[in-house]
Backbone as JSON, one array per atom type, in Angstrom:
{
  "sequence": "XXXXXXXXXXXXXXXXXXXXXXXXXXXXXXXXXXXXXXXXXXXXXXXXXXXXXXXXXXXXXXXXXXXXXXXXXXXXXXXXXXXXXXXXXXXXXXXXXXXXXXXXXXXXXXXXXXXXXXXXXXXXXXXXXXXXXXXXXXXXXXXXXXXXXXXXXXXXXXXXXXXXXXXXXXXXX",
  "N": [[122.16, 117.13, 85.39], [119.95, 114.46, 84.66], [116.88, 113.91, 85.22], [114.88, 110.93, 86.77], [112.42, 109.53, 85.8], [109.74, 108.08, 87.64], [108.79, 105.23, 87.83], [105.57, 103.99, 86.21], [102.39, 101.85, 86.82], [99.9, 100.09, 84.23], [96.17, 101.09, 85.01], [95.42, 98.18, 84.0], [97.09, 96.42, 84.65], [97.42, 97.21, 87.21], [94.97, 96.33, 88.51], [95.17, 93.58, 88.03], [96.91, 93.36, 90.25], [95.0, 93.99, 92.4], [93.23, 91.56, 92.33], [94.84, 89.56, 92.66], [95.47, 90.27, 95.26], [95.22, 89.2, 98.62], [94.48, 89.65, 100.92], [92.07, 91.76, 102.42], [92.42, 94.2, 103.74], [94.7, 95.35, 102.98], [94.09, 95.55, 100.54], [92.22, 97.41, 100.06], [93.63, 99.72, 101.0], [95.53, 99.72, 98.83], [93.69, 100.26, 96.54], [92.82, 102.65, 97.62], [95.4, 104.12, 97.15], [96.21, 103.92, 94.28], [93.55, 104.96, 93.2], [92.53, 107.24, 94.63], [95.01, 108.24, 94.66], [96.64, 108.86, 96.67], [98.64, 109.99, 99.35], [100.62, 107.19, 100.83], [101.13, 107.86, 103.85], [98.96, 109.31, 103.86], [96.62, 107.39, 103.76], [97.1, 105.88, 105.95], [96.67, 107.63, 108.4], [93.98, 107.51, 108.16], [90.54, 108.02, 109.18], [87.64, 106.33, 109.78], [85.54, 108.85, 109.6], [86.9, 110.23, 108.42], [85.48, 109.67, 105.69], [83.23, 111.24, 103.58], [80.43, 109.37, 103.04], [77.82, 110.48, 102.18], [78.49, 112.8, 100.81], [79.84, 112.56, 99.36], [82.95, 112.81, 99.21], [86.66, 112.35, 100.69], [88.2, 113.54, 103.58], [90.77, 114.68, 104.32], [93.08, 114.84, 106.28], [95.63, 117.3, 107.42], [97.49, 116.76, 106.07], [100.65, 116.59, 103.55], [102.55, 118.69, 104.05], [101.31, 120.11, 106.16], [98.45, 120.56, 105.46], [94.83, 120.56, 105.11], [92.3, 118.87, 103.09], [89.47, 118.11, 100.79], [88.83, 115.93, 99.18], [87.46, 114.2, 96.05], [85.36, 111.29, 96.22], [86.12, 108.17, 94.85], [83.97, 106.07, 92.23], [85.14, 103.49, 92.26], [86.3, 103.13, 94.95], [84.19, 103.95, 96.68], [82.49, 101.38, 96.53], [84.61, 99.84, 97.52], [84.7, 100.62, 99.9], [82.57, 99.92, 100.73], [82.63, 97.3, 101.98], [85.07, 97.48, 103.39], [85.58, 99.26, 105.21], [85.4, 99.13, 107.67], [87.98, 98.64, 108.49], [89.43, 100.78, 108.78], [90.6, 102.81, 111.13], [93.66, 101.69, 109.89], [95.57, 98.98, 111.0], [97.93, 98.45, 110.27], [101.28, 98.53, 109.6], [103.31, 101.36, 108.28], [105.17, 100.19, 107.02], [104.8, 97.86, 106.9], [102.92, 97.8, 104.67], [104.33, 99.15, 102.55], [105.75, 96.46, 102.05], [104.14, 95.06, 101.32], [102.9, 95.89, 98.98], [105.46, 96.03, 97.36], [106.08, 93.6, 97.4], [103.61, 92.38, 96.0], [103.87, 93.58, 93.91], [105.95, 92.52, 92.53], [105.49, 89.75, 92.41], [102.92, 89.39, 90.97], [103.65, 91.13, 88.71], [106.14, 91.0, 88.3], [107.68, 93.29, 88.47], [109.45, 95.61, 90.22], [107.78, 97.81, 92.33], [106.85, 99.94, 94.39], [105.38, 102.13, 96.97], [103.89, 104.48, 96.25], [104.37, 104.74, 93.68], [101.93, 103.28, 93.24], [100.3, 106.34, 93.59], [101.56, 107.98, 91.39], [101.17, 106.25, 88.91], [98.19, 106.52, 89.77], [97.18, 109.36, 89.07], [98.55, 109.53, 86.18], [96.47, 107.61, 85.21], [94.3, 108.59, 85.11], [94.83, 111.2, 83.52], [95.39, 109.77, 80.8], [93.13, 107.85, 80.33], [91.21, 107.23, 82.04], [87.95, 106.87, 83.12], [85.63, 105.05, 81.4], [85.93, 106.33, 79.3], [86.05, 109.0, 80.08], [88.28, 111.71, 80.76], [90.49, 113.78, 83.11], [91.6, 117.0, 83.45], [95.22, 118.14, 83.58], [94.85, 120.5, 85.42], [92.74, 119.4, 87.19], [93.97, 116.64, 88.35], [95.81, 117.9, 89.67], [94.2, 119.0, 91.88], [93.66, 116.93, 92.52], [95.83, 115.57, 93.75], [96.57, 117.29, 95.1], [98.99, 119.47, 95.24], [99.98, 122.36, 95.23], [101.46, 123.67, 93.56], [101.82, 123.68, 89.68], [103.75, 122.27, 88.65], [104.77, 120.61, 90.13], [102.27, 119.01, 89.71], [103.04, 118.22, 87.35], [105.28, 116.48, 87.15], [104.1, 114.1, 88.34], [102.17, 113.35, 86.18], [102.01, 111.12, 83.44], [102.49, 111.3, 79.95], [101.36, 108.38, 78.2], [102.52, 106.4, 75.81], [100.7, 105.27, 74.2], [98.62, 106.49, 74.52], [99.42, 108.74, 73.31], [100.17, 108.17, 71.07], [97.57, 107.44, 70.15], [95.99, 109.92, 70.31], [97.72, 111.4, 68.12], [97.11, 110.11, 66.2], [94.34, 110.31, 65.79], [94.21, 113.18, 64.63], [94.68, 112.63, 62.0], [92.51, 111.06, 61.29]],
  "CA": [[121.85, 115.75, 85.73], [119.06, 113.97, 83.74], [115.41, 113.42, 86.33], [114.79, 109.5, 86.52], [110.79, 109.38, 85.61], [109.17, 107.48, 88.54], [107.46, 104.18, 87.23], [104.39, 103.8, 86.73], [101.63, 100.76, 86.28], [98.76, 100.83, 83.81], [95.32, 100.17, 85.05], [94.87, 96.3, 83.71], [98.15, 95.66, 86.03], [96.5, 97.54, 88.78], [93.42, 95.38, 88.43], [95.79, 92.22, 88.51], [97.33, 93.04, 92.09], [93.85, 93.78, 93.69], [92.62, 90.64, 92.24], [95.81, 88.64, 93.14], [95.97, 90.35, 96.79], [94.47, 88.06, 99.3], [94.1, 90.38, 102.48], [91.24, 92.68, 102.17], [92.43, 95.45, 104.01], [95.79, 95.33, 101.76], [93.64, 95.8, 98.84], [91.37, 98.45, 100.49], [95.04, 100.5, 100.61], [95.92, 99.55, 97.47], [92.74, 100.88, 95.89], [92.97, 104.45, 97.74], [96.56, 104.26, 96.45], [95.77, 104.27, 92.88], [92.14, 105.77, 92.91], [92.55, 108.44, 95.58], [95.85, 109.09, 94.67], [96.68, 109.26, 98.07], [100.29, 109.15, 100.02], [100.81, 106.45, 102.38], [100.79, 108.24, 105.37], [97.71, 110.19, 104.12], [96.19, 106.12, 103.64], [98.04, 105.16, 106.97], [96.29, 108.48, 109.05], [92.52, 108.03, 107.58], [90.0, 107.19, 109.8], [86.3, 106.27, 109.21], [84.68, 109.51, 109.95], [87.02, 111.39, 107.49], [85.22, 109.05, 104.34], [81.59, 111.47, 104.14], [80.09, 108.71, 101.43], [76.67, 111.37, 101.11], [78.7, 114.29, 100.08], [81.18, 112.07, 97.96], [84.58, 113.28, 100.08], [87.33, 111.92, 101.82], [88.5, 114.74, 104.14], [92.33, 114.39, 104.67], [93.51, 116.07, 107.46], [97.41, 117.64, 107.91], [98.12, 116.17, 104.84], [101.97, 116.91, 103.05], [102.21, 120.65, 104.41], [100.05, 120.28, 107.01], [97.53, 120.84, 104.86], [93.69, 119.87, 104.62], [92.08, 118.85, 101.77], [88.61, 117.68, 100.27], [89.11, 115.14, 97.1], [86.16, 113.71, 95.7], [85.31, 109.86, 96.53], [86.08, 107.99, 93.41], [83.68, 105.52, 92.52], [85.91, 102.22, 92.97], [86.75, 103.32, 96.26], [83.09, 104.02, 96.9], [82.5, 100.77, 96.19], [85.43, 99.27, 98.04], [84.3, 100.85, 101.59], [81.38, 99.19, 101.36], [83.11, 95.79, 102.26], [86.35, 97.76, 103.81], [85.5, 100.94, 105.96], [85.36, 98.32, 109.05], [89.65, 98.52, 108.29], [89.91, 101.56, 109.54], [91.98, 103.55, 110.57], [94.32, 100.47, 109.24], [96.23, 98.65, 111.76], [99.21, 97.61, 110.21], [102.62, 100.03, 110.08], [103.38, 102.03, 106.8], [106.54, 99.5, 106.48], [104.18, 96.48, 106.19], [102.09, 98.41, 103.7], [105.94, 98.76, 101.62], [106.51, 95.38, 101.86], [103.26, 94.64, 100.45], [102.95, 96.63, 97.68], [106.69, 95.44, 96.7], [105.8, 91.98, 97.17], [102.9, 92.12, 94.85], [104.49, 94.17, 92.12], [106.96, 91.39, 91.76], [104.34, 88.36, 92.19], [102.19, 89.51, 90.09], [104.23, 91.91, 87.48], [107.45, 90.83, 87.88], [108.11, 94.56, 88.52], [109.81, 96.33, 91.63], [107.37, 98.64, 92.6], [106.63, 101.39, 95.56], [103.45, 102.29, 97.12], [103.85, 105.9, 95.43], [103.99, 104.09, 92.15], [100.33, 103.78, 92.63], [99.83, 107.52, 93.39], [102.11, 108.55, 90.11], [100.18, 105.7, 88.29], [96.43, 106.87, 89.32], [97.25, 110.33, 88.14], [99.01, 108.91, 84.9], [95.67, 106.69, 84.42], [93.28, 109.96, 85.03], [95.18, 111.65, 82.65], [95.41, 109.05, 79.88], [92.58, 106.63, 79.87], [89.78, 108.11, 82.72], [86.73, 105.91, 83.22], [84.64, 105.48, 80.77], [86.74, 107.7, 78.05], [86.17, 110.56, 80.74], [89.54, 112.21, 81.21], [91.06, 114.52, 83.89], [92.79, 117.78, 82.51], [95.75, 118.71, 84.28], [94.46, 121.41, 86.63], [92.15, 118.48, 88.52], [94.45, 116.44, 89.01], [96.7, 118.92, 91.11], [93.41, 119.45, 93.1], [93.61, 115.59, 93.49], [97.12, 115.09, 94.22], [96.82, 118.71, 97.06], [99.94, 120.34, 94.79], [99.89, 124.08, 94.89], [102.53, 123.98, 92.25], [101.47, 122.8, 88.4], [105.01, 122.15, 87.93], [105.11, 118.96, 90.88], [101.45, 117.93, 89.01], [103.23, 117.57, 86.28], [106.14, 115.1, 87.65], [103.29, 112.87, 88.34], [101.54, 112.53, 85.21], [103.13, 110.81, 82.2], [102.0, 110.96, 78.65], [101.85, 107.01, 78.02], [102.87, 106.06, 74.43], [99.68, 104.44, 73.66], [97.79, 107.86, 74.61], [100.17, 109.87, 72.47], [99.44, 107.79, 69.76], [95.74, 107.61, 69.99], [95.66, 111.7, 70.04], [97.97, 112.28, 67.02], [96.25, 109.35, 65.16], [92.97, 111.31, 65.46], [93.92, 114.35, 64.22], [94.57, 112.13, 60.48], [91.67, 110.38, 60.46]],
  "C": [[120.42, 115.45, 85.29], [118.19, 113.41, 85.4], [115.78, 111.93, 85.74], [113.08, 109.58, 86.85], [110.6, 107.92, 87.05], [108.67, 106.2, 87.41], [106.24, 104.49, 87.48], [103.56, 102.39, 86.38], [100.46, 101.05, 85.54], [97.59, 100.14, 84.92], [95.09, 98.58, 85.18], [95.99, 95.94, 85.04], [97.97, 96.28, 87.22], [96.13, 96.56, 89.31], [93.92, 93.86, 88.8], [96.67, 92.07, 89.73], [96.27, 93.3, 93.03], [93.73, 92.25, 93.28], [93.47, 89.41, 92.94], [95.51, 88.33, 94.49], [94.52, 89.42, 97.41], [93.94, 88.86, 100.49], [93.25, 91.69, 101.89], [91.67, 94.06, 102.82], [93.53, 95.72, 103.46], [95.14, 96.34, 100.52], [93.01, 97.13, 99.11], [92.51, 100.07, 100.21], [95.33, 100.14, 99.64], [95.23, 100.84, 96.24], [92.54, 102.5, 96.35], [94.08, 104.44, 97.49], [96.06, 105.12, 95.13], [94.42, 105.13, 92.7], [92.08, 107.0, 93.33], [93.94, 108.98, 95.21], [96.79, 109.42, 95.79], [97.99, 108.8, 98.53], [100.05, 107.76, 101.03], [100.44, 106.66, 103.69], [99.51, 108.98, 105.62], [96.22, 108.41, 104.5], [96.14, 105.65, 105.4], [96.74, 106.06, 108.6], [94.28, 108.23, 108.61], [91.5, 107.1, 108.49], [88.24, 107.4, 109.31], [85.21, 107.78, 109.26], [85.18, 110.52, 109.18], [86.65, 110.83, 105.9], [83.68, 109.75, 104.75], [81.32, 110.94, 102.45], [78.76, 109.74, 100.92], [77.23, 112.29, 100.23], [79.7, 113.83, 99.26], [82.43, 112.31, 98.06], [85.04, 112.31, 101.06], [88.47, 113.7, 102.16], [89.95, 114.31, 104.83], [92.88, 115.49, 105.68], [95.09, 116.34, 107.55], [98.07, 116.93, 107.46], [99.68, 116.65, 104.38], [101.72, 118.26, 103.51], [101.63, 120.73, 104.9], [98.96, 121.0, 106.54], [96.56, 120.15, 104.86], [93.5, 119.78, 103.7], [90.98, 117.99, 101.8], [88.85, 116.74, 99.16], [87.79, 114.12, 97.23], [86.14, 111.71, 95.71], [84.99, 109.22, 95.33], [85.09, 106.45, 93.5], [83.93, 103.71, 93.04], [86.12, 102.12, 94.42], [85.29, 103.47, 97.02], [82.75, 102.73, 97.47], [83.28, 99.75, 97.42], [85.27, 99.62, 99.76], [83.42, 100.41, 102.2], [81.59, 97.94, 102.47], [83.83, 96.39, 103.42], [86.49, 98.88, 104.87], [85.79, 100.15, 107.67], [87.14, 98.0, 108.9], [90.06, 99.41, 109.01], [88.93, 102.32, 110.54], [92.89, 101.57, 110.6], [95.23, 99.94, 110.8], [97.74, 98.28, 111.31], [99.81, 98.81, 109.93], [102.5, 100.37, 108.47], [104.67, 101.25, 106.28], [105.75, 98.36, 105.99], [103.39, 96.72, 104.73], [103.09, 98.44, 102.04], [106.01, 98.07, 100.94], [105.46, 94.58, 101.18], [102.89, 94.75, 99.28], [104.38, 95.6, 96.47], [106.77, 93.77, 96.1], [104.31, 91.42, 95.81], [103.31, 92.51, 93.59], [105.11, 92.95, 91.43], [106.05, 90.47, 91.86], [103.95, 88.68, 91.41], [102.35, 90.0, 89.04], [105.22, 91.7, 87.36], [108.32, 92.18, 87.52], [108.94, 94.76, 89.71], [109.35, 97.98, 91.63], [107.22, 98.91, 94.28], [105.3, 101.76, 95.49], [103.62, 103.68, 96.27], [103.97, 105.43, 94.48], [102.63, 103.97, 92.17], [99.75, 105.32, 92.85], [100.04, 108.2, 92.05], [101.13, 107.66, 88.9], [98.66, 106.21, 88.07], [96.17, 108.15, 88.8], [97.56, 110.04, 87.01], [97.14, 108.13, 83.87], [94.75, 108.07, 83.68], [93.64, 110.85, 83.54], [94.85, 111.2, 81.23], [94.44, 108.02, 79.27], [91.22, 107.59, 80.74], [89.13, 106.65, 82.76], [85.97, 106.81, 82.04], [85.43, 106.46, 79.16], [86.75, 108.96, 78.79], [87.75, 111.01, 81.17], [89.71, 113.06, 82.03], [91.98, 115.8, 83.27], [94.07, 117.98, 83.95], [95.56, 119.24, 85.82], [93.74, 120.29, 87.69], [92.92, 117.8, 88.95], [95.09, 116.83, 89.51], [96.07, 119.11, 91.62], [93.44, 117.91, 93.8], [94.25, 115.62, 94.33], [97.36, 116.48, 95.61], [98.3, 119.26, 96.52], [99.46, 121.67, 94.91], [100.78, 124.67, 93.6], [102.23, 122.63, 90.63], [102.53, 121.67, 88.16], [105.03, 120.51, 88.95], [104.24, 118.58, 89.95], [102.22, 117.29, 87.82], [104.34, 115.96, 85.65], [105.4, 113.91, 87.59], [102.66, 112.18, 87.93], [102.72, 112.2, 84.02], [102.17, 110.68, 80.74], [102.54, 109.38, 78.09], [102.0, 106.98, 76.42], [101.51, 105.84, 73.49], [98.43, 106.07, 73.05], [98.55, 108.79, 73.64], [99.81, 109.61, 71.09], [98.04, 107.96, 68.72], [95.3, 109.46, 69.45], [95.99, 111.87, 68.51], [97.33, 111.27, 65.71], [95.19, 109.5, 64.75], [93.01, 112.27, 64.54], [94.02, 113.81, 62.47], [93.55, 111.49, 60.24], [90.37, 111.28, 60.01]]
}
């Protein structure tokens, strides 16, 4: 039986459902979606005292596998707590969070997306684009995403077309 690849969104159509979304603490989850990478319930569970902005960590506690985990505070999200840290821990349920996500995909992309579409997405971006031209190999993002196994990281990134291109179009010029 043939896998069914997860969707994903690039970047720019990221960028056009924060800008769309109207509720700031929406967007605040949105943006540790895609940036952090982060599940839902790890989003849903995070409270202000596990974001340490000196040391550049958000400290996830009894994460997938009751597991902890350190991941480095990306600077959008940096950025975005300035305004947003007074959100949490979030008040609204992990169903409204759903129905938000879903509802913007289609407003704004005319997609039907899933909040885990922005986790598979912000690995996908890391991978393929980075800030700045800086890229992510592999191995980091499985320290993002808290896999112990290469083999899930690899479910979650996608070699985008554009990026495949760009590589083997280098090696001719």
């Amino acid at each position: 039986m043939a896998r069914i690849l997860p969707k994903t969104i690039s970047h720019d159509e990221f960028l056009k459902i924060i800008k769309a979304e109207k509720r700031k603490d929406f967007k605040l989850a949105f943006i540790l979606g895609f940036y952090q990478a982060m599940r839902i319930s790890e989003i849903k569970a995070l409270r202000p005292e596990d974001v340490d902005q000196e040391r550049g960590f958000i400290h996830l506690i009894q994460a997938k596998g009751n597991k902890d985990r350190d991941v480095p505070l990306m600077l959008p999200v940096r950025q975005a707590l300035r305004w947003g840290k007074k959100f949490l821990p979030f008040k609204f349920s992990i169903r409204t969070l759903q129905r938000a996500i879903k509802r913007a995909g289609i407003d704004v992309l005319d997609k039907d997306i899933h909040f885990h579409t922005l986790r598979h997405s912000g690995s996908t971006f890391y991978l393929n684009e980075g800030i700045n031209g800086k890229k992510a190999d592999i191995r980091q993002i499985q320290g993002l995403l808290g896999h112990s196994r290469i083999d899930t990281t690899m479910i979650y990134t996608h070699v985008t077309p554009d990026s495949l291109k760009k590589v083997f179009d280098s090696i001719f010029e």
